[in-house]
Structure formats: structure tokens, C-alpha cells
C-alpha positions in Angstrom: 111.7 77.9 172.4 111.5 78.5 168.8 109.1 76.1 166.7 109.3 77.3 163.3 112.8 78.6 161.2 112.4 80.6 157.7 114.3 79.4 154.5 115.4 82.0 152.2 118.4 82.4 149.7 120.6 84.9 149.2 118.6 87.7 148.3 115.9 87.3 151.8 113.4 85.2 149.4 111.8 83.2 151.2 112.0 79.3 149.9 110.1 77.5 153.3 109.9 77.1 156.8 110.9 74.0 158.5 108.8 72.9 161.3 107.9 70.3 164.2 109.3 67.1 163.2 111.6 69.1 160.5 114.0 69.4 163.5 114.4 65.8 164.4 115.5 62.7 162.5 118.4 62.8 159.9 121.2 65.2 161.0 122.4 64.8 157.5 118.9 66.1 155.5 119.5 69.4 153.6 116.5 72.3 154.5 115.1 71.7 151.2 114.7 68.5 151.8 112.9 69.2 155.2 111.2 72.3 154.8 107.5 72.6 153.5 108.1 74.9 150.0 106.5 78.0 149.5 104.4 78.8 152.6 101.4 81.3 152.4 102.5 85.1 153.3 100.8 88.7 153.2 102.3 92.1 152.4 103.5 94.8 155.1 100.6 97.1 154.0 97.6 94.5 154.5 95.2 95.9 157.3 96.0 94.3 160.5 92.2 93.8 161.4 91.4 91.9 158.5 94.6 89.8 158.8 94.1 88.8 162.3 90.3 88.0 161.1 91.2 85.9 158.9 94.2 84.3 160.9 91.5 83.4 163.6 89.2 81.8 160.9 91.6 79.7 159.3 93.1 78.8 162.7 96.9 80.3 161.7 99.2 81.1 164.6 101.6 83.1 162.5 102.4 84.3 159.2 104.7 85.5 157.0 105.2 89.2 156.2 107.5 89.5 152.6 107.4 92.3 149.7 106.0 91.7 146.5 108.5 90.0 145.4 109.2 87.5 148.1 111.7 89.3 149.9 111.1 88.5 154.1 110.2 91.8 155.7 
């Protein structure tokens, strides 16, 4: 049931997310090749109102929680 798969590297950075059609097609495409680079993420200490306001507005399902430094939380 999954739609949606993180790409990070060895140290939890995330790199992208593969998605939808990501998942079909060429068995032998690499992730980078398939996934969409650098997708937008918040920090664990963002207010969780404001965060779900602004989800709503720009229409996001889900996001991506990472530290400062890109680590996935």
C-alpha cells in the first residue's frame, strides 16, 4: 500500500523519494535515475499547527521530517 519510498545514503541523508510511475517501467533503472532529487522537508521542532496549515494550503499529503543537516528523522 505504500506510494512513496525515501532515498538516502549511508549516513540517513536524504537524496529523493521515488514515486507513482517511479515504480513501474525499467526493472533495470538505478533510484537516482528514478527518484525526483532533493524533495522539500521541515525540521522535528517546526510547530505542528503551522505545518499542517501550510500542508493544507499547498495541497501536500506528506512531508519530510530530517535534522539540519539532512539526516531523515
Amino acid at each position: 500500500g505504500w506510494d512513496s519510498c525515501l532515498v538516502v545514503n549511508e549516513e540517513r541523508v536524504v537524496l529523493g523519494r521515488l514515486r507513482g510511475d517511479a515504480f513501474d517501467g525499467d526493472p533495470d533503472r538505478t533510484a537516482e535515475a528514478a527518484m525526483q532529487a532533493g524533495p522539500s522537508t521541515v525540521r522535528p521542532n517546526e510547530a505542528l499547527d503551522a505545518l499542517a496549515k501550510r500542508m493544507r494550503e499547498k495541497r501536500v499529503g506528506s512531508i519530510v521530517v530530517t535534522t539540519s543537516d539532512g539526516r531523515l528523522v
